[in-house]
N, C-alpha and C positions, 0 to 999 in steps of 0.2 A: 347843518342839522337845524331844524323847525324847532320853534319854542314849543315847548309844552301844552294844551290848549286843557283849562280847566273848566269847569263847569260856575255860575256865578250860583248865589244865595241868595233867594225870593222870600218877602216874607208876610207876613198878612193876619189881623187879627179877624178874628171870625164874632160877629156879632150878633145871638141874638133876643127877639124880643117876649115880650111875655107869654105868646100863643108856640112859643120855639123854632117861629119862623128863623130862616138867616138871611142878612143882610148882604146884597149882592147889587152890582151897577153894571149898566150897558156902556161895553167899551168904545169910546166916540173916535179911540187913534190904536194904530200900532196891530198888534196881532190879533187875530179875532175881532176886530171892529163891529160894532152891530150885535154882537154877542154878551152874555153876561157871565160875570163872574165875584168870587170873594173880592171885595178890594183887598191890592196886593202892589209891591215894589220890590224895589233888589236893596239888600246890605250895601250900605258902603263902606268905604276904607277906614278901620279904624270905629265899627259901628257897633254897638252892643246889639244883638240878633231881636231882642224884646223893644229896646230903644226904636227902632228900626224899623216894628212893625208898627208899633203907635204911632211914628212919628208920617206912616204912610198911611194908616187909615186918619188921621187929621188930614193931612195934604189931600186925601181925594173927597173923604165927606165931610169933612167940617166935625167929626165928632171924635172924642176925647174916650181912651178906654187905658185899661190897664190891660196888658200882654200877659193873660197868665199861663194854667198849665198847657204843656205840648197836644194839641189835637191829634196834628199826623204830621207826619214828614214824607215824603215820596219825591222822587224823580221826576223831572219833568225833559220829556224827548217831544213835546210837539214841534218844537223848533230846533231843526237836526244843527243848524246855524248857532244857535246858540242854547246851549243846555243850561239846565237851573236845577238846583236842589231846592225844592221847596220846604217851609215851615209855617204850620200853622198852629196860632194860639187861641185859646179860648178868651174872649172878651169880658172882663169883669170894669164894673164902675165906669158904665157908660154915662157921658154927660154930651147935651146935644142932641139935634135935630138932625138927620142923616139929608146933606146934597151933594149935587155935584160940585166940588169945590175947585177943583184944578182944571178943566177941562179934560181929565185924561177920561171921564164918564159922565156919560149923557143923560143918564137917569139912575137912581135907584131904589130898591124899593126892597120889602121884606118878602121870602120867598119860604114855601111849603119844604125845606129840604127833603122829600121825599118825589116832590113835583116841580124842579126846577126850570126855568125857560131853557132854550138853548143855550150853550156854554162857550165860554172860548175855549178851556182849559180842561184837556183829561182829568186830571188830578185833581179839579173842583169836584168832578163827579166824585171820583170816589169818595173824597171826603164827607160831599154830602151825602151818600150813600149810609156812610158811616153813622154821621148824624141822624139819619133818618132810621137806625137800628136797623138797618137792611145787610152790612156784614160786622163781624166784630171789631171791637177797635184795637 
């Protein structure tokens, strides 16, 4: 009998700036390359979910937030290979300049969440959809 295959935990602090842009980077590796999305990463073992997400929006842009209320949460099936439950937090006490800091993003920049560029990730959309008062939250 086959082990069990579970889904892992993504997680991603959503930042934005005074105009209510959000804060999104072009993926340089990996799934959707060339495409833009939240910055986002996976929980690790033994990781607080909030811990997690700050500690991966530092690793990709250089800047420092607090993980607060829950945005959304949703499934993610783009990658039938490997499935993710996603979480996203709203960004308070942001400190820093947004780059690319890890190479895992080639640029980033502040985006209209109502007019985003193309995406890697379904589940960006919706959120930002969300964001952009386009369905309810």
């Amino acid at each position: 009998m086959s082990p069990k295959r579970r889904p892992s935990v993504g997680v991603a602090v959503v930042v934005r700036d005074g105009q209510g842009r959000v804060l999104l980077g072009k993926r340089a590796v990996g799934w959707g390359a060339g495409a833009w999305c939240i910055p986002c990463g996976s929980l690790e073992w033994g990781e607080d979910v909030r811990e997690a997400a700050e500690r991966e929006l530092k690793e990709e842009t250089g800047l420092s937030a607090r993980a607060g209320e829950v945005l959304a949460v949703h499934s993610n099936f783009h990658d039938p290979e490997r499935l993710t439950v996603g979480i996203w937090f709203a960004g308070h006490a942001v400190e820093g300049a947004p780059v690319p800091a890890d190479g895992e993003l080639s640029e980033v920049g502040y985006f209209d969440p109502g007019e985003p560029p193309p995406l890697a990730f379904p589940t960006d959309a919706l959120v930002l959809a969300q964001l952009a008062g386009e369905e309810p939250a």
